[in-house]
N, C-alpha and C positions, 0 to 999 in steps of 0.2 A: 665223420670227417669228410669234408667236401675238399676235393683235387680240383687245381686250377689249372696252373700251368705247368710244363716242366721248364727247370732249369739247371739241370745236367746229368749227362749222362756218363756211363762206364760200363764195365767191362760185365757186370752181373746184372746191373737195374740202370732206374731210370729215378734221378729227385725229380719229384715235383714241389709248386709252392702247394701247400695245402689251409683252408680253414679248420680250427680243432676249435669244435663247439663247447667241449665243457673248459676248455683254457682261454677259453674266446681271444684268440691271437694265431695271426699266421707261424705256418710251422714249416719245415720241410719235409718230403714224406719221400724215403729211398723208397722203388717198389721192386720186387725182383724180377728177373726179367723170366718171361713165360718160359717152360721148359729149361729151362737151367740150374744150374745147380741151389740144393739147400743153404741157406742162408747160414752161414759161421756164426759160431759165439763171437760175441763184441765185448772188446773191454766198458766196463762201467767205472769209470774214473771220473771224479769230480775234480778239475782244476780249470781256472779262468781262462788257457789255453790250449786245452783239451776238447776239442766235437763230439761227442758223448750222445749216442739215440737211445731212445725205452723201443720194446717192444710195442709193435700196431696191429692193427688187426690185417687178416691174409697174410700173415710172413712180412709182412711192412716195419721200418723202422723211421720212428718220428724222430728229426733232431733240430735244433733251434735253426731256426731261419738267419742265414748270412749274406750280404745284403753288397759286397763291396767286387765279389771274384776272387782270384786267385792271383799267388803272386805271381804266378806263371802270365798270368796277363795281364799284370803292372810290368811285368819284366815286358812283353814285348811293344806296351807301350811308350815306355819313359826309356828303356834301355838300363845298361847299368846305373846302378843306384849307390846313392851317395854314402860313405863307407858308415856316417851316424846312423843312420836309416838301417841302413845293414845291424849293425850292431843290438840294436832294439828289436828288431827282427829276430834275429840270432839268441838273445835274452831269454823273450819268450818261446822259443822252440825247445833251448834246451831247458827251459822250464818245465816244458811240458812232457818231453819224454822220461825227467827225471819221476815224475810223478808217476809214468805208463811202466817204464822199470820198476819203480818201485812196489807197484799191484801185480808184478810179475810178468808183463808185457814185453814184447818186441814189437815197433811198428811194423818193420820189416820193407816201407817203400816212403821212405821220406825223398820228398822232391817237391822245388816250388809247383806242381800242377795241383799239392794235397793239402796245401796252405793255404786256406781261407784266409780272408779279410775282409775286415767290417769296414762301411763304408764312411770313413773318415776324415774323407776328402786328401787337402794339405798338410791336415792333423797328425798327432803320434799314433802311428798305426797299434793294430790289434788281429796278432795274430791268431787262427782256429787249429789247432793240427787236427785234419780229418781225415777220411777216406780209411778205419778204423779195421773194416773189415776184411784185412788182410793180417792185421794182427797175431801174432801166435806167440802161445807162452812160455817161457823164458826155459831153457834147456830141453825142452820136448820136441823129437823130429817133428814137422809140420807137416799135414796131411795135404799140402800144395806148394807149391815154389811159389815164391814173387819177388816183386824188386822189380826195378827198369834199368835194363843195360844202362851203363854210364856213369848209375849211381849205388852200384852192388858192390860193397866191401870183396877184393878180390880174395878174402879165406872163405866165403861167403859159397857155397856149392847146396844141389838141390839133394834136398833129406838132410842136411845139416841142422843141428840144433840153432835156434837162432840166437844171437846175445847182444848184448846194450851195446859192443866194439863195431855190429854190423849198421846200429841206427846212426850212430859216430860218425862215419867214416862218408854217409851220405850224409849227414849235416853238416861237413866239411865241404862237401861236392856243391850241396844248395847255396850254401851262406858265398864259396868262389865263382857262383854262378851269376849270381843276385851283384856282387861286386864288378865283374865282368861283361856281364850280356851275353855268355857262352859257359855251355857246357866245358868242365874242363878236360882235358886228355891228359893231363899226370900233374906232379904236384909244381911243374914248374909253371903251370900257368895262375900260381894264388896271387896275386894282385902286392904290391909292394906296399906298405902301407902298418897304421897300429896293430891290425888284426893277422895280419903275416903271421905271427908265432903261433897262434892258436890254431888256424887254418892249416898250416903247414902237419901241425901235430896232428889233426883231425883226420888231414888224407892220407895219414902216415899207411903205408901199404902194409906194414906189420900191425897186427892187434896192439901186441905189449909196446907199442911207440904212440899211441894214444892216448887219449887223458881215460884213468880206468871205469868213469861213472860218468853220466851226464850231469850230476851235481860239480866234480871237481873239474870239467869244460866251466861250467857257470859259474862256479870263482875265479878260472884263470880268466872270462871275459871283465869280470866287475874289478877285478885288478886292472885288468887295460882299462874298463872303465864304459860305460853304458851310458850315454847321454840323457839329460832330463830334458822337459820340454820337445823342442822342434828345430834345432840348430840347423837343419837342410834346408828351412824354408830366407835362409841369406843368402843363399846362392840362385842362380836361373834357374826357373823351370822346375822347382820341386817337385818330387813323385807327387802324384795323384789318386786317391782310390774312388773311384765314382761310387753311387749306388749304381748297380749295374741290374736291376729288376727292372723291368718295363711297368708303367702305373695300369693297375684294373681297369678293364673296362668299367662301362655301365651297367653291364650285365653281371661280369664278375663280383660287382660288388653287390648285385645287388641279391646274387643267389646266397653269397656268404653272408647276408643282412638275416635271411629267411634261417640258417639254421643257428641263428645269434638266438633266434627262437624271441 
């Protein structure tokens, strides 16, 4: 596996883009960062909206190459987004965590900076839930705290069991964020609008005032209703997702040529 470039970084490693010679296709490749800590068990959950890596060689974790950024930087470029956009967004997140509860997971840090996106352009986007490796499993104290101030379910304390109420409460936080252009400070900043009840429920500051499962949030949305196609693209200015990879060089490709073998 030939490392090209990187393309982001965090708090334990470093992704890079990589070539994977026996997949012959670019990959991304977390690497851990020198001297720090052992790399955590990752959930392995297959769903279309799930980031999911295999083990690589040196402690390395390979996961599919995502090509658009984050919605963290669609947010800070388009600004608040439009409440359809929202909603399809929102769809596929809780899509996805119902699937990560369901293998017995907690994400334990959803926030738009963990939300990949493919790069879609003007199109229906497609969301990644990633950054996996903070994950811990469903009732068992976790051997680290995480979460990011702002978006921690306030029953939410460090050595707590983590549960499906804690991922809630910050998919509440992301989807009023994503509608707003800010972070919010309590539940009176949810945007007025179709999605108001649900959102409202989701930052509900008590557990038992939330929807109890990320499946029964994903029926109260498909009752408000989830947009087909691309209805945002009638108004100005539709979000945007670029591919946001710089093109290989000459060299880059032509080293990844050599181990195509």
């Amino acid at each position: 596996m030939q490392l090209i470039d990187p393309i982001g970084d965090g708090g334990t490693g470093t992704v890079w883009r990589a070539w994977h010679a026996e997949r012959r296709r670019y990959v991304a490749v977390k690497v851990p960062r020198p001297g720090g800590p052992p790399q955590a068990r990752e959930p392995r959950v297959r769903h279309p909206h799930v980031l999911t890596g295999e083990p690589g060689p040196g402690g390395t974790s390979v996961l599919p190459l995502v090509r658009g950024g984050t919605a963290d930087e669609l947010l800070a470029e388009h600004g608040a987004l439009p409440a359809s956009y929202v909603a399809v967004l929102l769809g596929q997140l809780l899509g996805a965590l119902a699937a990560l509860h369901a293998a017995g997971w907690v994400h334990r840090d959803v926030k738009p900076a963990n939300l990949l996106l493919a790069a879609t352009g003007a199109g229906r986007p497609h969301l990644h839930l990633a950054d996996l490796g903070c994950a811990a499993l469903l009732g068992r104290p976790p051997p680290t705290s995480a979460g990011t101030p702002g978006y921690v379910a306030p029953e939410s304390a460090p050595g707590a069991p983590p549960a499906p109420a804690h991922d809630l409460f910050a998919t509440g936080v992301t989807a009023v964020e994503l509608l707003s252009g800010r972070v919010p400070r309590d539940r009176r900043s949810v945007p007025r609008g179709p999605l108001r009840p649900l959102l409202w429920a989701l930052t509900d500051p008590a557990p038992r005032g939330r929807p109890p499962t990320a499946d029964e949030a994903l029926s109260r949305l498909r009752e408000i209703g989830v947009p087909e196609g691309t209805p945002w693209q009638s108004g100005p200015g539709p979000p945007f997702v670029p591919d946001r990879l710089r093109p290989l060089t000459l060299r880059e490709r032509w080293r990844a040529r050599r181990m195509r073998g």
